[in-house]
C-alpha positions as CSV (number, residue, x, y, z in Angstrom):
1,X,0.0,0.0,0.0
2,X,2.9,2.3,0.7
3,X,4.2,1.6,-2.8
4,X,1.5,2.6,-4.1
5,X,1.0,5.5,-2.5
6,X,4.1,7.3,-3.3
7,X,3.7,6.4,-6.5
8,X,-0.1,8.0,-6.5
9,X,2.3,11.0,-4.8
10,X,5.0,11.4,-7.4
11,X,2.0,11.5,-9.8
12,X,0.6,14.5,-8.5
13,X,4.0,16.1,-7.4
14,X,4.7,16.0,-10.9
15,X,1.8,17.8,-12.8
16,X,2.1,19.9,-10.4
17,X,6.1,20.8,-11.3
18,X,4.8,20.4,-15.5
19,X,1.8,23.2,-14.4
20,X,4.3,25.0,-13.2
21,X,7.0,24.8,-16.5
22,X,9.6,22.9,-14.2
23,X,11.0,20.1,-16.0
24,X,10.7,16.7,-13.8
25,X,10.3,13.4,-14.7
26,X,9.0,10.4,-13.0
27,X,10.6,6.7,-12.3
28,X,8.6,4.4,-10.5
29,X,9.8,0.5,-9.6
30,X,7.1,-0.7,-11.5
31,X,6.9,1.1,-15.0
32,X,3.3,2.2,-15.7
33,X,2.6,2.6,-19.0
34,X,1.6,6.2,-20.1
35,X,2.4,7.5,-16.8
36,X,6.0,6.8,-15.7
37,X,8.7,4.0,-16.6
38,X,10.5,2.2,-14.8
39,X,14.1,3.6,-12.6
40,X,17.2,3.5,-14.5
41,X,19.8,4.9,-13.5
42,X,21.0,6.0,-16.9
43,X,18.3,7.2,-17.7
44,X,17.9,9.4,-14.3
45,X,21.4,10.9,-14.2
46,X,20.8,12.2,-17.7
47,X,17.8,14.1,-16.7
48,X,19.5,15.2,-13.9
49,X,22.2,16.4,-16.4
50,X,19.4,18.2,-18.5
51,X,18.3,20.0,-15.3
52,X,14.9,18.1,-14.4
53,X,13.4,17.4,-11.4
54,X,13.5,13.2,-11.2
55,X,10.9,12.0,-8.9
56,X,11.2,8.4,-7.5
57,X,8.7,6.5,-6.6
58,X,7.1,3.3,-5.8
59,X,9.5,2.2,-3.4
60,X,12.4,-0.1,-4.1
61,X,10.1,-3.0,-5.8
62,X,11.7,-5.1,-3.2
63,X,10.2,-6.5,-0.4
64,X,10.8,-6.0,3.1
65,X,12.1,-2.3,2.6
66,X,10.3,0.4,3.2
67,X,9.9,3.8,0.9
68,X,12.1,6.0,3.0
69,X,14.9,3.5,2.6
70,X,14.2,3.2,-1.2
71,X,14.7,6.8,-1.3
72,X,17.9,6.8,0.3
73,X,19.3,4.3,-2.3
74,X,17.8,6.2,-5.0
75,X,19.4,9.6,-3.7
76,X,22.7,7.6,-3.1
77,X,22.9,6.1,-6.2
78,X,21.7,9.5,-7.9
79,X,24.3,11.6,-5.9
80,X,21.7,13.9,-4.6
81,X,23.1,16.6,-2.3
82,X,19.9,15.7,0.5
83,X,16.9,13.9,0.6
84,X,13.8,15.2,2.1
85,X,10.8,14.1,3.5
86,X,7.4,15.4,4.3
87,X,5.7,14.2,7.2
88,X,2.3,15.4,9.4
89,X,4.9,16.9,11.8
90,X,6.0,20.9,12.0
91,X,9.9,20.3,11.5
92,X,12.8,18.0,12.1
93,X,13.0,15.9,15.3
94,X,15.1,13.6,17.0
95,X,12.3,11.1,17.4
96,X,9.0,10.4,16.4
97,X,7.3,13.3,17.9
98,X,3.9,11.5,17.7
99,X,5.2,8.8,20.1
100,X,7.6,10.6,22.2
101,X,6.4,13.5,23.9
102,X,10.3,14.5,25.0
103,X,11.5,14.4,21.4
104,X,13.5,17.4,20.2
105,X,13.0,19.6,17.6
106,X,15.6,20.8,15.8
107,X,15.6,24.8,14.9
108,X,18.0,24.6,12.2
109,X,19.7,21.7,9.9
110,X,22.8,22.1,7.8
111,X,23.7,19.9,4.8
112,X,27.1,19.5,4.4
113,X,28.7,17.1,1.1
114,X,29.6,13.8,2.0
115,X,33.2,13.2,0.6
């Protein structure tokens, strides 16, 4: 269900980029005809070369993993300077702030490049 749902996600995050004349592009584990095709690599990094926003979705097509870790491996493999993730929470925490009340919330995050 949460394959599906990112890719139902990545559908909409795109027309919404094309609406707004960004380039993007969609990859999904599981091509869909007409709508997105299936991730390669290759075919990623060039649009990445070409300026477009690639969108990843569908998870890993692998069981066992979940979406977030698919999009790790997708930003690692895609040497993406950071990967973000919206949530129903109001920033970035050290914990689930849902589950634990004492969980701190960061004020500010830096990226720094991995070497």
């Amino acid at each position: 269900m949460g394959m599906l749902a990112t890719m139902m996600n990545g559908i909409f995050l795109h027309s919404i980029f094309q609406k707004s004349g960004i380039n993007s592009c969609i990859y999904g584990s599981t091509p869909v005809p007409g709508i997105c095709d299936s991730f390669s690599h290759q075919k990623a990094m060039a649009h990445l070369e070409k300026d477009f926003v690639v969108i990843c979705a569908g998870g890993s097509g692998n069981p066992y993993f979940t979406t977030d870790t698919a999009a790790v491996l997708r930003a690692l493999e895609l040497k993406c300077d950071a990967v973000l993730k919206a949530t129903k929470v109001d920033g970035v925490y050290d914990d689930d702030p849902l589950k634990n009340k004492n969980a701190k919330r960061y004020s500010e995050i830096f990226l720094s490049r991995c070497p």
